[in-house]
N, C-alpha and C positions, 0 to 999 in steps of 0.2 A: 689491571691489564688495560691498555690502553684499545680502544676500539677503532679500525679503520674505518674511516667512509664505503658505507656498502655491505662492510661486513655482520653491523648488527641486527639489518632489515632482511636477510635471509634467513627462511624457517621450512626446514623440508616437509614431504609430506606426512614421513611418519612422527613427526614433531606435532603436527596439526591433528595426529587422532590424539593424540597424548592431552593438547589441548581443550579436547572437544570431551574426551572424557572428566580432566579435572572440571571444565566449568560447570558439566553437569554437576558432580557429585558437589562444588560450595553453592552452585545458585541454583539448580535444576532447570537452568537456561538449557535445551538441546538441539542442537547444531547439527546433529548427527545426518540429517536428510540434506545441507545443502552442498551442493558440487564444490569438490576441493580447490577446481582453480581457482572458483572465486572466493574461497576460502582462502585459499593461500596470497591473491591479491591485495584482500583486505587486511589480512592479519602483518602482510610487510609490511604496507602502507603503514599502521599504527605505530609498527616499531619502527620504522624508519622516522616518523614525525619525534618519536618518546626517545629515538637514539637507544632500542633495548635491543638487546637477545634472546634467544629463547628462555634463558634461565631469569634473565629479568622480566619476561613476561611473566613465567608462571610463577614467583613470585608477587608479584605483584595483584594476581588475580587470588593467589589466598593474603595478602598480608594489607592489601592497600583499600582503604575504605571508596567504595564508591568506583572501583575500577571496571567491576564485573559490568555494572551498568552503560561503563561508557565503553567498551570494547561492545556489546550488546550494539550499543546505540552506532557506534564506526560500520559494525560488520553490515548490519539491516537495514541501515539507512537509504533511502533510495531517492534519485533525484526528481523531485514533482514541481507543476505550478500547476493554476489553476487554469481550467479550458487546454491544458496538454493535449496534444492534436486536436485542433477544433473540428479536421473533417471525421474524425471518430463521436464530437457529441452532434455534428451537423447529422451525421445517420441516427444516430439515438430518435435525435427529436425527429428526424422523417419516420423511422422504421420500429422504433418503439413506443414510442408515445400517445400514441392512440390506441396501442393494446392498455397501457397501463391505465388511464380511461374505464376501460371497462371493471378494475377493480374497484371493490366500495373503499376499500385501503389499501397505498402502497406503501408498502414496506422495502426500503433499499439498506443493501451491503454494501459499503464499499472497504472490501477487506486489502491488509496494507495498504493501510490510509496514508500513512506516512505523518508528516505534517498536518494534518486535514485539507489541503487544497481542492482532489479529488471531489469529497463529498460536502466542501460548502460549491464546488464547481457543479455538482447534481442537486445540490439544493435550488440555487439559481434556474437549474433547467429545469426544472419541476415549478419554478415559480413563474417563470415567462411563459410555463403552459396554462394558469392558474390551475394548479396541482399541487402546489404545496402544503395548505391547508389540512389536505387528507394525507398526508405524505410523513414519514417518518425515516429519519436516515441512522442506520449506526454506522461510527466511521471505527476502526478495530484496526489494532498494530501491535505485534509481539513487543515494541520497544515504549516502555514505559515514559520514559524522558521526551520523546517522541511526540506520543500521545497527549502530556499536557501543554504543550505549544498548540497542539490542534484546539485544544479547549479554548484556549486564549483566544485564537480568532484574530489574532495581530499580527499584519504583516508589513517587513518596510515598503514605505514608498518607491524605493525603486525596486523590487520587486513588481509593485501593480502597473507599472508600466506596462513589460510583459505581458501581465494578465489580463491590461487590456484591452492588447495587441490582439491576444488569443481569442478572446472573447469578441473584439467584432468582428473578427476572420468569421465563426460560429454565428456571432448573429449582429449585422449592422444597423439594425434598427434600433435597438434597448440602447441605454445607457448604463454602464459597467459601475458609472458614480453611483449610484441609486443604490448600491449593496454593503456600500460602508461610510465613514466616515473617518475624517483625518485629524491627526492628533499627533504635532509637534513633527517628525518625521517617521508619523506610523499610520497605517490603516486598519481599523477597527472595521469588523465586516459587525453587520447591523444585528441588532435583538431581534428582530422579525426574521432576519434569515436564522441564526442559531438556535430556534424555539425549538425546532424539531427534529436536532440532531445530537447524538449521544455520543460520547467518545470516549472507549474505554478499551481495556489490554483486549487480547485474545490471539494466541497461539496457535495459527495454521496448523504447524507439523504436530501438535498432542492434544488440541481442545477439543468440543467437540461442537455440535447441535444448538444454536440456542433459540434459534426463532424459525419462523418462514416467510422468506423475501418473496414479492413478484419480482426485482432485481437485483442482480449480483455483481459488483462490479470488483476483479482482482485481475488488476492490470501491471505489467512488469514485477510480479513477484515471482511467479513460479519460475522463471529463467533461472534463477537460483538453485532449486530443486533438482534434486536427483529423478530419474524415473521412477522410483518408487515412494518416495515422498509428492513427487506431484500425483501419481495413482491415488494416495491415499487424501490426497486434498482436493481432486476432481469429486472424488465420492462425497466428502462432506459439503461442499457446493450444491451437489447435487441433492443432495439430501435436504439441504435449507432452504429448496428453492419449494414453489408451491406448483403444484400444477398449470406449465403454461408461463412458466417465469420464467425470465429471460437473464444471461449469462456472457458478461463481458470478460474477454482476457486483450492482455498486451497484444500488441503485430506479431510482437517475435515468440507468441505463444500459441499451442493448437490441440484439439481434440483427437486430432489426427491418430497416436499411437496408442491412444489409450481404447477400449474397448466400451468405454461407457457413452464415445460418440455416438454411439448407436441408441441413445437415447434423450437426442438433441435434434431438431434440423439447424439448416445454417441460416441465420438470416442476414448477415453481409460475412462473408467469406474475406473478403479484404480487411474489415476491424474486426476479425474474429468475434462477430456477435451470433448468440447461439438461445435456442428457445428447447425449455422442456416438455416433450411430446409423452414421454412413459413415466 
C-alpha cells in the first residue's frame, strides 16, 4: 500500500499506550510516567523522519536490531549546551557557592545530563571557585547511547562557539580556551576537568538512591513528566540530597504543586533554586 505524505506520521493516543506497553515488555524501557503530548510529538516526529506507521513501528521495535535504543535515544533526548542560561550559573556562583564551601566534600547530580554539557559546565564552576579538587560530579541519563558521548567529552567546534558565548555572558574574566583542547574540527574538553566526573545510565522514573549530593541539578527534564511521575522523582531528589543541599530545576519547572516544597526554602525563585531545610 502505497503511503500518503502525512499519513504515516500519525499515531493516536491509544496507539502510544500500546507502544509504551510493548517497549516495556522487549526492553523494560518505561515510558509510562511521561506526558502523552510529548509522547505523541516525539514518536510522529520519528515516524515521519523513518516514513512508518503504526504497524511499522511496532514491528520494528520487536524485529529490528538496535531500534529500541534509538527510538529511547529520539523520545529523551533533550536539547543542551554548555553554560545554558548563564544568568542561572551566574546565581549559582553568587547564591550557592559559598554554602558549598562549607562542605569537606561536594558531591553533584546533574540528573538528565543529556550529552554531558551540564555537568562538564558545573565542573568548570566548581573549578573557577578552586572547588573542584574536593568536588565529585555524576552526570546520569536514562539514554544509554546518550550517555557515552558524554564520556567522550568531544565536542564540534562549532558548537564551542556558543559555549563560549555562554560562558563569558557567566563570567568575562576566565578564558573558556583553558578547558579543552582542539583537534582537527573537534574539542576535547581537558583530563584535569574530566578526573572527577562519572557518567553513567540511571532511570528517574524506576531507579532509586544511590549516593548523597550537597547539589542536584535536573533541569528541563521533569516538563516531560506527568504529575505523578514528577511526585515520585521530587522524593527521590529529595532523598539524595544531604542536609542543607541545594536543588536546581528548569524555569519552566516548580515545587510549587507538589507538597514536599514544604521541605525546601527558595533561594532564587526565578531559576528555581531551592535548598533542604527538613
Amino acid at each position: 500500500m502505497v503511503k500518503l505524505d502525512g499519513e504515516s506520521s500519525h499515531i493516536s493516543f491509544e496507539e502510544i499506550e500500546e507502544i509504551i506497553v510493548l517497549l516495556k515488555q522487549v526492553s523494560g524501557f518505561d515510558l509510562s510516567g511521561y506526558t502523552r503530548s510529548s509522547l505523541k510529538r516525539r514518536m510522529e516526529r520519528i515516524m515521519g523522519l523513518d516514513n512508518m506507521d503504526f504497524i511499522d513501528l511496532k514491528n520494528a521495535l520487536t524485529n529490528v536490531s538496535g531500534f529500541q535504543t534509538y527510538l529511547m535515544h529520539e523520545i529523551t533526548v533533550n536539547v543542551t549546551e554548555m553554560f545554558r542560561d548563564p544568568e542561572f550559573y551566574h546565581e549559582l556562583n553568587s547564591s550557592v557557592i559559598s554554602y558549598l564551601r562549607t562542605f569537606p566534600r561536594v558531591k553533584v547530580w546533574s540528573a538528565g545530563c543529556s550529552s554531558g554539557e551540564e555537568a562538564y559546565s558545573l565542573a568548570i564552576l566548581l573549578s573557577e571557585n578552586k572547588l573542584y579538587d574536593r568536588s565529585f560530579i555524576y552526570g546520569t541519563d536514562v539514554n544509554s547511547a546518550i550517555i557515552e558521548t558524554a564520556r567522550k567529552g568531544i565536542f564540534p567546534l562549532q558548537k564551542i562557539k556558543t559555549y563560549t558565548e555562554n560562558f563569558n555572558r557567566f563570567n568575562g574574566e576566565s578564558s573558556f580556551g583553558h578547558y579543552y583542547t582542539v583537534k582537527y574540527d573537534m574539542a576535547i574538553m581537558s583530563n584535569i576537568l574530566r578526573k572527577n566526573i562519572l557518567f553513567s545510565t540511571h532511570n528517574l522514573a524506576t531507579d532509586a538512591v544511590f549516593n548523597e549530593f550537597q547539589l542536584i541539578t535536573c533541569r528541563n527534564v521533569l516538563i516531560y513528566f506527568d504529575l505523578d511521575l514528577q511526585h515520585r522523582v521530587f522524593q527521590l531528589l529529595y532523598d539524595s540530597l544531604s542536609p542543607f543541599g541545594f536543588l536546581c530545576l528548569g524555569t519552566k519547572e516548580s515545587l510549587i504543586k507538589h507538597d514536599i516544597k514544604d521541605k525546601f526554602r527558595v533561594v532564587s525563585r526565578k531559576y528555581n533554586i531551592y535548598q533542604k531545610i527538613k
